[in-house]
C-alpha positions, -999 to +999 in steps of 0.1 A: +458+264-093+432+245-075+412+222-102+374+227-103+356+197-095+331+186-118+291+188-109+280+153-096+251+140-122+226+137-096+231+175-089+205+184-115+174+166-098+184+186-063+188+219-086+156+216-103+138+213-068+156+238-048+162+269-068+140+284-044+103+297-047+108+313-081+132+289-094+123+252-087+099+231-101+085+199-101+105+170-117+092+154-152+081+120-151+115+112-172+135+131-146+116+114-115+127+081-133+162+090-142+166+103-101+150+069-089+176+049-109+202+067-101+194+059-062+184+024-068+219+020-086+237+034-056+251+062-081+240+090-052+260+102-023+246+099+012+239+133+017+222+139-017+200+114-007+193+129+024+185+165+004+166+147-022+138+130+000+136+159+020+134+188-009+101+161-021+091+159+012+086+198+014+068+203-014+049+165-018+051+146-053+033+151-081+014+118-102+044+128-125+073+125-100+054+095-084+050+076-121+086+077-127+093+066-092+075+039-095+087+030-130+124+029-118+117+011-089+097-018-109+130-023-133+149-030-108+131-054-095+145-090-098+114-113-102+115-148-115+094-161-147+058-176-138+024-182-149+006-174-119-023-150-121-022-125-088-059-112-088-054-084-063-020-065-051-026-050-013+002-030-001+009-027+040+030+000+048+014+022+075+009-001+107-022+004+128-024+022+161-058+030+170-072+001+155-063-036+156-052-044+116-089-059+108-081-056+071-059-086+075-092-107+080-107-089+048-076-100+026-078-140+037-115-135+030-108-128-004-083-158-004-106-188+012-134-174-018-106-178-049-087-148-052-049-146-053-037-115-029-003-105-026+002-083+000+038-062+008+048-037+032+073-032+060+076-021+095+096-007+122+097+027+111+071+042+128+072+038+170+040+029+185+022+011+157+014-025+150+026-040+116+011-068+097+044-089+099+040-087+138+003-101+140+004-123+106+015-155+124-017-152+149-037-158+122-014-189+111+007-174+084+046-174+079+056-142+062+078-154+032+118-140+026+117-142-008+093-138-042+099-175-048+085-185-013+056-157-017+049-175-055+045-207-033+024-199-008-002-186-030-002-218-054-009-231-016-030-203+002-040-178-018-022-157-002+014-144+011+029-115+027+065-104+019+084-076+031+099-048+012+133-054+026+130-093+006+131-075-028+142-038-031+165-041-003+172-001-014+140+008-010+136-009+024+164+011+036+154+046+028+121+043+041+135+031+075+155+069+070+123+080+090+131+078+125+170+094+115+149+126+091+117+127+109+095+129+084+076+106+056+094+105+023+078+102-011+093+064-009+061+061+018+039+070-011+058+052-042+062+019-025+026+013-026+021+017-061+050-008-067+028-033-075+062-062-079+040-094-091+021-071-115-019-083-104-049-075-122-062-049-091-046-032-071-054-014-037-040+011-019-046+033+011-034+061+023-043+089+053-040+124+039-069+126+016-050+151-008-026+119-018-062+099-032-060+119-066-023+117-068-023+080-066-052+074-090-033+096-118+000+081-110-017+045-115-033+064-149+003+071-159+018+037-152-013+023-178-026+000-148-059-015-155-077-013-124-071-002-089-087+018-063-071+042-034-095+053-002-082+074+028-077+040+050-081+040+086-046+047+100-032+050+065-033+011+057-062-004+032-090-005+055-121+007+054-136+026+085-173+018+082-186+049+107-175+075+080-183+081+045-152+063+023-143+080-010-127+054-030-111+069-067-104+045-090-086+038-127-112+016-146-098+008-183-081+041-184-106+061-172-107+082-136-135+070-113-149+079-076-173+066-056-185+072-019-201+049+004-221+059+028-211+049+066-224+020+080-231+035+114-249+063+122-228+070+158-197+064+156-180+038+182-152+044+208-124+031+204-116-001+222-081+000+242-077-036+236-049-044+210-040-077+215-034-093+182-050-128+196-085-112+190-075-109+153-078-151+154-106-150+178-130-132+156-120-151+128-130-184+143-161-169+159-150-171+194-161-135+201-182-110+186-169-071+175-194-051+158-172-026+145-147-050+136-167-071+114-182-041+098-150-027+089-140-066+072-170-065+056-174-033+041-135-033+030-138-067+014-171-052-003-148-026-021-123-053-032-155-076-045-164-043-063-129-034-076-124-074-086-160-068-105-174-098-088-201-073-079-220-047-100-236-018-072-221-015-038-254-033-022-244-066-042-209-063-027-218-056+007-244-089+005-215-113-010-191-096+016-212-106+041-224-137+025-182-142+029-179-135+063-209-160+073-199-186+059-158-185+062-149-222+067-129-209+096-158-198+116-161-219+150-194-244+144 
């Protein structure tokens, strides 16, 4: 007689979301945890994997499933003892295509005025868009390879960029599944939560509006102190200054939202221009893009707002801009 074999562990997470319409349910925040380190362990075959990401996929994660995620993926992190204090975490994770990545310009802002930004992401998995590793060395940065080199840089700079694939390898890997599945999985979403240096702040963006609340009760759930999620412009953190931006924040515990107002009252076409040189150009002052500078100042005003160097969003759109006028990069 034939002997049964017994049920794989990882079985039970795939049960509990596909038992159909009637019979599934959304993981617990213990059961999203126990799935994620199970997969970061390499304790999962290939094609539960596969089934997994895509059963999530279908029905989108909860701030439950998305807590545990994250709280799995943070343990197995590997990061060395230090007493650096990273003011603001800025994940990168959605690459730009109608829009040149002017955010990048608000984040070394932030740095040349004394704030520590760690920013992380990854690219490649999405054709046709342009990733901040592609256009950071324009701008005269080296993306690091490892959290000891990304430690050093912003003793040095106040800033550093490091890839996803330098320090969960795992998680690098199934979120470059894309172009094989298709479609997004909810490591698109958990990724920029991960926050791996543990900062003060934290911002996020995202592009379906739907995932704003999710993020800010995941964040509620994983007890961070402050951080702020808007629907960016393309999906990265950036703010798109001819709409209105809802930003939803966790303050102390406590859920938050806020909208500002657009700074244009016409919106502006789009320029077909995406060289990566005008990135550097604008920063020194060597040409002038009114939309572009709106958009690095009014997303480095939510930051300044977030960081609490500014009480009402008029303060933090006049330091912004205070920033921006007088960056010591500016061409004299």
């Amino acid at each position: 007689m034939k002997r049964l074999q017994a049920e794989h562990p990882f079985a039970e997470f795939i049960k509990i979301l596909g038992k159909g319409k009637k019979g599934s349910r959304p993981l617990t925040q213990d059961e999203a945890y126990r799935a994620m380190s199970m997969i970061l362990a390499d304790q999962v075959e290939p094609i539960q994997l596969g089934a997994f990401l895509m059963l999530m996929r279908v029905k989108e994660e909860t701030a439950e499933e998305l807590a545990g995620f994250v709280q799995a993926s943070r343990e197995s992190l590997i990061i060395p003892e230090h007493n650096l204090k990273i003011d603001l975490d800025w994940s990168s994770y959605a690459g730009k295509r109608r829009h040149l990545p002017w955010f990048l310009l608000s984040t070394l802002l932030l740095a040349e005025n004394g704030f520590s930004v760690f920013m992380h992401g990854a690219g490649g998995h999405t054709e046709g868009r342009i990733y901040t590793h592609n256009v950071l060395r324009y701008l005269g940065y080296n993306c690091t390879t490892s959290i000891e080199e990304s430690l050093l840089q912003i003793k040095e700079k106040n800033f550093s960029y490091l890839s996803l694939e330098h320090f969960c390898p795992k998680l690098y890997e199934m979120i470059n599944l894309r172009p094989l599945m298709g479609l997004r999985s909810p490591v698109h979403t958990l990724v920029r939560l991960i926050n791996p240096l543990n900062a003060s702040h934290t911002m996020q963006g995202i592009f379906h509006p739907s995932y704003r609340q999710v993020h800010q009760k995941a964040a509620l759930l994983l007890k961070q102190p402050s951080m702020a999620v808007l629907k960016g412009e393309g999906g990265e953190t950036e703010r798109n200054p001819d709409m209105d931006c809802l930003v939803q924040s966790v303050q102390n515990q406590e859920l938050t939202e806020e909208r500002w107002p657009a700074v244009f009252a016409r919106r502006h076409v789009k320029s077909d221009n995406m060289d990566p040189q005008l990135l550097a150009q604008l920063w020194r002052g060597e040409i002038n893009d009114e939309f572009a500078e709106a958009t690095i100042i009014s997303t480095t005003a939510i930051a300044l707002k977030l960081l609490r160097r500014a009480n009402t969003q008029q303060q933090a759109n006049e330091l912004a801009s205070q920033y921006w006028l007088n960056r010591p990069s500016k061409k004299s």
